[in-house]
One Martini backbone bead per residue (centre of mass of N, CA, C, O) as a GRO file, in nm:
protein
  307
    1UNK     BB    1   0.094   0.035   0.025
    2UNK     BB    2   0.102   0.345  -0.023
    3UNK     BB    3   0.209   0.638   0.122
    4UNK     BB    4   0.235   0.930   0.279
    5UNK     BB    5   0.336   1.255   0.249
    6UNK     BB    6   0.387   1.505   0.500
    7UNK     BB    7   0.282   1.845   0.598
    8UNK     BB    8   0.182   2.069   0.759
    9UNK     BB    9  -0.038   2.335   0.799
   10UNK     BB   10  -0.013   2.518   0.649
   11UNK     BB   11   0.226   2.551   0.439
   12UNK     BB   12   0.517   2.569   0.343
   13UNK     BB   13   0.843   2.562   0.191
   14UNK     BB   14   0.928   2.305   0.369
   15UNK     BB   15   0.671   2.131   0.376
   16UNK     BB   16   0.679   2.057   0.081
   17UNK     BB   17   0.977   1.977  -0.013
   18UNK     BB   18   0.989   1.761   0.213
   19UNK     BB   19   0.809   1.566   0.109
   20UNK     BB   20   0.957   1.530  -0.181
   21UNK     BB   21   1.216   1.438  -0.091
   22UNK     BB   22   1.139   1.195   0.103
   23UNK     BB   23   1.022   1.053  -0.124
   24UNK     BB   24   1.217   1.018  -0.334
   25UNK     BB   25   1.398   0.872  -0.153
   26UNK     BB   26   1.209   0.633  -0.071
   27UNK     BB   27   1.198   0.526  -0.348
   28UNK     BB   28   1.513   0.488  -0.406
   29UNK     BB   29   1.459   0.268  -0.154
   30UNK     BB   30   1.161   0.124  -0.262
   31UNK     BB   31   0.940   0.258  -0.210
   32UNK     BB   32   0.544   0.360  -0.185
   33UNK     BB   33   0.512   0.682  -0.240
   34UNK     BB   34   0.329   1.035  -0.178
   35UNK     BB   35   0.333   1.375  -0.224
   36UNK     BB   36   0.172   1.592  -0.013
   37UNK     BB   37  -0.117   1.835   0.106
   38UNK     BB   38  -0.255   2.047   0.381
   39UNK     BB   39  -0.217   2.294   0.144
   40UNK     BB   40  -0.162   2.574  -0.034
   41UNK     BB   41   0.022   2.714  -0.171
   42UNK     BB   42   0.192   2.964  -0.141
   43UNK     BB   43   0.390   3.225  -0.298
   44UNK     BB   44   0.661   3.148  -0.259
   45UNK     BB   45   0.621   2.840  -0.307
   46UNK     BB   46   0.510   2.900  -0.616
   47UNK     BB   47   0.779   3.009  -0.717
   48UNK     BB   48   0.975   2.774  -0.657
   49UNK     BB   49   0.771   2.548  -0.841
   50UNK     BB   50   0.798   2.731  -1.126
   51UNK     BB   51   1.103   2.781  -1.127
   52UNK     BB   52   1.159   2.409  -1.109
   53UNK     BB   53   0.900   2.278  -1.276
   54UNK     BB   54   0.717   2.182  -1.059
   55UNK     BB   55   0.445   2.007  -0.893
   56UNK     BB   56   0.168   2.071  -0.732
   57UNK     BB   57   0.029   1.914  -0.499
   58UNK     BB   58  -0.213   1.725  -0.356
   59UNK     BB   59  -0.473   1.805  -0.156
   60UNK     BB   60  -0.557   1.685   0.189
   61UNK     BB   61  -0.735   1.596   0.464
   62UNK     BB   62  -0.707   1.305   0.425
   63UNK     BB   63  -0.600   0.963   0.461
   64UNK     BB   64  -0.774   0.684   0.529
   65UNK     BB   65  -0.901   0.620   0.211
   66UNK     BB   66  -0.542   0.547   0.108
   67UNK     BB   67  -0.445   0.482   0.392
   68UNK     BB   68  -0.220   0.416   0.685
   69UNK     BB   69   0.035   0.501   0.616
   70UNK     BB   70   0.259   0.802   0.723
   71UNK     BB   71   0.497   1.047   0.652
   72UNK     BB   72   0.592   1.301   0.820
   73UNK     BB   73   0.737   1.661   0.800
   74UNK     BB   74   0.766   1.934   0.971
   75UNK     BB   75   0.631   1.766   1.196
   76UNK     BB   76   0.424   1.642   1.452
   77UNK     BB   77   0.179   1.746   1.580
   78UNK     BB   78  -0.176   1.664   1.570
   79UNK     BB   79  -0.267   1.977   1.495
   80UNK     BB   80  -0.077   2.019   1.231
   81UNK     BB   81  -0.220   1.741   1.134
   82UNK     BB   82  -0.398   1.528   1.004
   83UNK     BB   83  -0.715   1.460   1.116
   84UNK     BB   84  -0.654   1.142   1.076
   85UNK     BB   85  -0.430   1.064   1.241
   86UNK     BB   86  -0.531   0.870   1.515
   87UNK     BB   87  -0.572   0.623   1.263
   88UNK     BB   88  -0.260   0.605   1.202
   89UNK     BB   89   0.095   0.493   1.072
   90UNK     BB   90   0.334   0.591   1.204
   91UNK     BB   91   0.689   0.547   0.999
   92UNK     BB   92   0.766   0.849   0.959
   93UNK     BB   93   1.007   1.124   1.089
   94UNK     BB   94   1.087   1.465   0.989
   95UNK     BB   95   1.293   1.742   1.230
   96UNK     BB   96   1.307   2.066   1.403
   97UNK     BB   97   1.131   2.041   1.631
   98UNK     BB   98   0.970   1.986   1.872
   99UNK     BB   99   0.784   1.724   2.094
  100UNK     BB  100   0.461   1.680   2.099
  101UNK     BB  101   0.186   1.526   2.104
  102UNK     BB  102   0.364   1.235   2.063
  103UNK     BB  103   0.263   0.915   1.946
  104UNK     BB  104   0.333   0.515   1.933
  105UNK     BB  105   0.240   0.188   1.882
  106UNK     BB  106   0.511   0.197   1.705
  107UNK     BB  107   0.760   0.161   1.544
  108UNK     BB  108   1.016   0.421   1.407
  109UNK     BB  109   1.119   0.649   1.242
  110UNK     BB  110   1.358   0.938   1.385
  111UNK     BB  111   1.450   1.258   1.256
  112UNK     BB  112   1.598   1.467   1.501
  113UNK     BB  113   1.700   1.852   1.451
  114UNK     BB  114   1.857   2.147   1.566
  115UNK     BB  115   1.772   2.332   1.263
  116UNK     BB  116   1.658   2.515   1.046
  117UNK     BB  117   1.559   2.284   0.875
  118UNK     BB  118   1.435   1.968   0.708
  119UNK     BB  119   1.616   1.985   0.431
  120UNK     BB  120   1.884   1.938   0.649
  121UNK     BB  121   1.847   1.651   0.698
  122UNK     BB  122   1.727   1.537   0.412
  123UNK     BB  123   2.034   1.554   0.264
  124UNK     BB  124   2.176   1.335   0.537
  125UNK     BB  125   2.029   1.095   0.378
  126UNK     BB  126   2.119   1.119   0.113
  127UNK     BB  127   2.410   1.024   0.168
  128UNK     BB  128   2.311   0.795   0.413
  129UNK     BB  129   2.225   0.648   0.105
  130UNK     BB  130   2.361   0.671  -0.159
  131UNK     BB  131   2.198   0.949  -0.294
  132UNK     BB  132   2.120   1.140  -0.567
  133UNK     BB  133   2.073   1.469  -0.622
  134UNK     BB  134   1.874   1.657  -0.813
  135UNK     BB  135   1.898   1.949  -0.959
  136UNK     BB  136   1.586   2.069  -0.872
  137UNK     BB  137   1.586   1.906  -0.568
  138UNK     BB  138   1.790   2.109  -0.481
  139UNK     BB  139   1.630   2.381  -0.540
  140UNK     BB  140   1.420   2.334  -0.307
  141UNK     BB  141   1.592   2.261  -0.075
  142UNK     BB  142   1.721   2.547  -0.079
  143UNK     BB  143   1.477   2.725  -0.062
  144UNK     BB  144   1.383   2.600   0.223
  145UNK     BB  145   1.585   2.713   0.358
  146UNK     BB  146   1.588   3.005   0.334
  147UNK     BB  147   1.300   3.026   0.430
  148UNK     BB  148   1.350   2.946   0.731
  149UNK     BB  149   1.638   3.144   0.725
  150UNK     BB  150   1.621   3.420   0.615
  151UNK     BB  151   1.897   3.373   0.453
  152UNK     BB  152   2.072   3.293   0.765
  153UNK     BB  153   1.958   3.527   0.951
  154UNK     BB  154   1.838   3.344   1.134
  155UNK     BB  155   1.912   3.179   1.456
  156UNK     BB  156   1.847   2.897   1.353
  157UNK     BB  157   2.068   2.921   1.213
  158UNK     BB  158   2.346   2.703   1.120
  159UNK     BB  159   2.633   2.565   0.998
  160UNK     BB  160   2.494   2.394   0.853
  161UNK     BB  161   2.289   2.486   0.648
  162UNK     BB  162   2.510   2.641   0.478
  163UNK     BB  163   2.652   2.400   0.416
  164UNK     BB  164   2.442   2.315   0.224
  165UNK     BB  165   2.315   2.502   0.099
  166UNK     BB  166   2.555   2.552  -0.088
  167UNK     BB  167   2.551   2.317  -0.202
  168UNK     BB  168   2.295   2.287  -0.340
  169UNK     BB  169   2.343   2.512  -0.506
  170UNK     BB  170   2.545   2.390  -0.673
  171UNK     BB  171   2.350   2.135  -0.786
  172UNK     BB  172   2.167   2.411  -0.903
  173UNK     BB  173   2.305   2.641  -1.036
  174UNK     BB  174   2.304   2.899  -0.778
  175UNK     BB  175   2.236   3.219  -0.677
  176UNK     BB  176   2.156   3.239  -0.374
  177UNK     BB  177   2.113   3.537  -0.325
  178UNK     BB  178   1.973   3.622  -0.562
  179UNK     BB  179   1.735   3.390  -0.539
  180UNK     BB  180   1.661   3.424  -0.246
  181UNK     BB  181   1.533   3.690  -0.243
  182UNK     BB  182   1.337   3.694  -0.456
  183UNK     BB  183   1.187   3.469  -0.290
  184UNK     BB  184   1.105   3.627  -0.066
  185UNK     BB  185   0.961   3.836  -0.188
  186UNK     BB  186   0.753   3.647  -0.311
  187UNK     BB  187   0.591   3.639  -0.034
  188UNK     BB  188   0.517   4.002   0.007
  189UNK     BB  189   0.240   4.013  -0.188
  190UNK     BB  190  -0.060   4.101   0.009
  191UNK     BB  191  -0.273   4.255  -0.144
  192UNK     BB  192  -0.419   3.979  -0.264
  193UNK     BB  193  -0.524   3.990   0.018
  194UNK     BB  194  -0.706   3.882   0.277
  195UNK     BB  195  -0.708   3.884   0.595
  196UNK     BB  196  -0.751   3.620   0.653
  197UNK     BB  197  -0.529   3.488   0.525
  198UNK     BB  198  -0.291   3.641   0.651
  199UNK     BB  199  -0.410   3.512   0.940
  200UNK     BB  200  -0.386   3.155   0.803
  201UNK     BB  201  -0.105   3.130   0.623
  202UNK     BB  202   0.104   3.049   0.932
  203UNK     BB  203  -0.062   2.913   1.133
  204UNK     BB  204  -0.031   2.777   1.493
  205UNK     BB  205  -0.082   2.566   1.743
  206UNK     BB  206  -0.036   2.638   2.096
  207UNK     BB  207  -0.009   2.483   2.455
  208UNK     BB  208  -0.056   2.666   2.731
  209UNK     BB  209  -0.162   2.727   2.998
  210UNK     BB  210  -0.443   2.635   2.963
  211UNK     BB  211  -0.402   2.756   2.649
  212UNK     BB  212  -0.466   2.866   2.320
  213UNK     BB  213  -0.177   2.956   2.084
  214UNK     BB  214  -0.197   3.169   1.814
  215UNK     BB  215   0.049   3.186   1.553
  216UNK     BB  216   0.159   3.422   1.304
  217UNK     BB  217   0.298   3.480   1.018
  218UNK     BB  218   0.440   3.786   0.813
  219UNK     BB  219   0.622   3.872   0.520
  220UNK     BB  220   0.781   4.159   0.460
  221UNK     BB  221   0.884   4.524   0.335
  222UNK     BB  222   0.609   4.667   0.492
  223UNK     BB  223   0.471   4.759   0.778
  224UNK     BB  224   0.299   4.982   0.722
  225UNK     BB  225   0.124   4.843   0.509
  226UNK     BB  226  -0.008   4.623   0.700
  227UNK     BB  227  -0.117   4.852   0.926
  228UNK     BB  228  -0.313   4.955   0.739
  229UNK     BB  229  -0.443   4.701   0.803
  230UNK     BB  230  -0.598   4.652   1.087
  231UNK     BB  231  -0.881   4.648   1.131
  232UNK     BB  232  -0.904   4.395   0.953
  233UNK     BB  233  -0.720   4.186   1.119
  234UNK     BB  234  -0.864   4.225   1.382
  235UNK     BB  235  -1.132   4.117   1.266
  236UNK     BB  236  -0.952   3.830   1.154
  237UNK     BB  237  -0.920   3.739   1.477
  238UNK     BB  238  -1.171   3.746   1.597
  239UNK     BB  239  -1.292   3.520   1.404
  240UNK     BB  240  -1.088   3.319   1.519
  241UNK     BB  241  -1.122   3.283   1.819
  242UNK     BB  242  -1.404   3.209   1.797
  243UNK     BB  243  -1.430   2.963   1.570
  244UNK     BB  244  -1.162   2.798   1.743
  245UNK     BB  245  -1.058   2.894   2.056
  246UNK     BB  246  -0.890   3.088   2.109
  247UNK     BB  247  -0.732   3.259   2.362
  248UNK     BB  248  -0.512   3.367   2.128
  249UNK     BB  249  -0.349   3.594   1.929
  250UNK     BB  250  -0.051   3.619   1.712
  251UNK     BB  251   0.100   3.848   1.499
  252UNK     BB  252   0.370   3.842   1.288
  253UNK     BB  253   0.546   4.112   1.144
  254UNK     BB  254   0.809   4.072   0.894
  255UNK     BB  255   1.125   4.221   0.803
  256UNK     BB  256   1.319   4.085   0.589
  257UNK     BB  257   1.544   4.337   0.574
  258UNK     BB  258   1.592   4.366   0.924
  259UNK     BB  259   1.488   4.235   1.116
  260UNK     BB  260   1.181   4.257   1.213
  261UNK     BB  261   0.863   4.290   1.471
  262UNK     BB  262   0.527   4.309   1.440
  263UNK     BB  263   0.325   4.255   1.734
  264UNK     BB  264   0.007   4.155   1.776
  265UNK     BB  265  -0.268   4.123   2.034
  266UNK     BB  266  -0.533   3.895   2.052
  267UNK     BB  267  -0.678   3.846   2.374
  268UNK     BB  268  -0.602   3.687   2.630
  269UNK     BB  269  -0.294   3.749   2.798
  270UNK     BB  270  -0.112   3.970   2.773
  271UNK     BB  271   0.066   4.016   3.006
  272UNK     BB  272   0.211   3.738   2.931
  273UNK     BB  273   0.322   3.889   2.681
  274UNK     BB  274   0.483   4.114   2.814
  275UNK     BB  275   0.654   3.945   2.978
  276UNK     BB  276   0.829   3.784   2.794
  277UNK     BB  277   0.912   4.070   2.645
  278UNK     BB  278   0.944   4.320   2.858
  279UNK     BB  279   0.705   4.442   2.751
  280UNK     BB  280   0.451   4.670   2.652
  281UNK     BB  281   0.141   4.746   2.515
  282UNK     BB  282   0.024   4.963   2.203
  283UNK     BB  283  -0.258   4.870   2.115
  284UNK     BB  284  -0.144   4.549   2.101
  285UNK     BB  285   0.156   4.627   2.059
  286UNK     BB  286   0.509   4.539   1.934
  287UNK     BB  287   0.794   4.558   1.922
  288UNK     BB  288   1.076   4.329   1.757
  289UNK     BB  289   1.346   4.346   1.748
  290UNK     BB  290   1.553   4.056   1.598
  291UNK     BB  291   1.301   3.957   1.525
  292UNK     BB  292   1.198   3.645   1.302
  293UNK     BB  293   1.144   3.357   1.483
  294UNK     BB  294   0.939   3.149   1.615
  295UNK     BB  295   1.065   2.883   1.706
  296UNK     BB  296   1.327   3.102   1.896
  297UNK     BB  297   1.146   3.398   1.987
  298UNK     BB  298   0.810   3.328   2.070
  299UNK     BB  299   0.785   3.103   2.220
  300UNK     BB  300   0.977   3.005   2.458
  301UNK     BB  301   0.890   3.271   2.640
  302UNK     BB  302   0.563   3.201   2.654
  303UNK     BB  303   0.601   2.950   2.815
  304UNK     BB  304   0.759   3.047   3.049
  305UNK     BB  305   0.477   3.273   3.104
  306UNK     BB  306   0.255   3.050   3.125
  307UNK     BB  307   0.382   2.837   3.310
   0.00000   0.00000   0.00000
């Protein structure tokens, strides 16, 4: 029976290319697997699979209709993956975050290091099966290592991730810088996007002291233009935290030119948010000079304030 691949809800570009990447690795190792995702690619994903000519996944709400069996890719948490995770038989994960909320009945293969991307992972087993990557599946893994790391900037940021990115980009014969920049770019047009898009678009649930804390991220080069939208903004995070049960909701703004964030906070908990970061909350907002990254730079402070 075929396995399915996956990475979490809402995909980034690590979450779709960890699948395909790993997906490949899997059949070349004699496996029957197919990637897909948990939802439809963003602006900068598809740029990305654009730009090397690669097929968008298929997307799936659930998986027990055509498999038991499937591989995880850029997440473990049970809220993060498919609807029917509860029915199915997790055979592999490959993941560079926390391990939350994850238990199986049955012995698996479980790949995971605190690196910037999981396709910087996945680069490490492709040797460690001694598989050649090919030219388009380096750029697409290059890309996800860039979009991670927001080319190199992040904290999350490892000196492994570099010297990857790099191999990579030689394989598929790309200027790592001109083509990283470009590719961030292309994720930054929210013109074109609806408030509720906007917020959740990159959006993650976290349980923190017996509450919901959703989280989502938007990156931009123009801070001011995304909170000329601040009442719509304010409006589809109160309809999400409504029909959702969330009991915070965090948008974080992120200026992928300066690395700063202005981060929004609608919802119960303001205070424990105060908390963590040190500062007062003005009209609900807070700058986070050389804040960038979601789960290095603004959950952990967060769990340490609620717990």
């Amino acid at each position: 029976m075929k396995e399915l691949v996956f990475g979490h809800k809402n995909p980034d570009t690590d979450a779709i290319v960890a699948a395909k990447a790993y997906s490949y690795l899997l059949n070349q190792l004699g496996g029957q697997t197919e990637a897909v995702a948990l939802g439809e690619p963003n602006d900068e994903t598809r740029f990305v699979l654009d730009h090397f000519s690669e097929p968008y996944p298929r997307v799936i709400s659930e998986a027990g209709s055509e498999t038991k069996q499937v591989v995880l890719v850029d997440h473990n948490e049970s809220q993060q993956s498919v609807d029917d995770i509860s029915d199915l038989t997790v055979t592999h994960v490959i993941d560079h975050h926390r391990i939350a909320n994850f238990a199986t009945a049955a012995p698996l293969y479980y790949h995971a290091e605190p690196v910037g991307c999981s396709s910087t992972i996945i680069f490490k087993e492709f040797k460690q099966s001694g598989v050649d990557i090919p030219q388009n599946l380096a750029g697409l893994m290059l890309s996800a290592i860039i979009s991670d790391t927001l080319l190199f900037k992040s904290p999350t940021t490892t000196d492994v991730d570099i010297a990857v990115g790099k191999k990579l980009a030689e394989i598929a014969e790309v200027d790592y810088e001109e083509y990283g920049l470009a590719m961030l770019k292309a994720g930054t047009n929210l013109s074109t996007k609806t408030a509720k898009e906007l917020v959740t678009s990159d959006a993650k649930s976290f349980e923190m002291g017996n509450k919901t804390i959703r989280v989502d991220q938007v990156n931009t080069v123009d801070l001011n233009e995304v909170f000329a939208r601040e009442n719509e903004l304010r409006s589809a995070i109160e309809e999400q935290n409504k029909d959702n049960g969330y009991d915070l909701f965090l948008l974080m703004v992120t200026n992928i030119l300066d690395s700063n964030t202005r981060l929004l906070a609608i919802g119960s908990g303001q205070d424990v948010v105060e908390k963590a970061f040190g500062q007062g909350l003005a009209n609900d907002k807070m700058d986070l000079p050389g804040v960038v990254s979601r789960k290095k730079q603004v959950v952990p402070p967060l769990e340490e304030a609620f717990n």
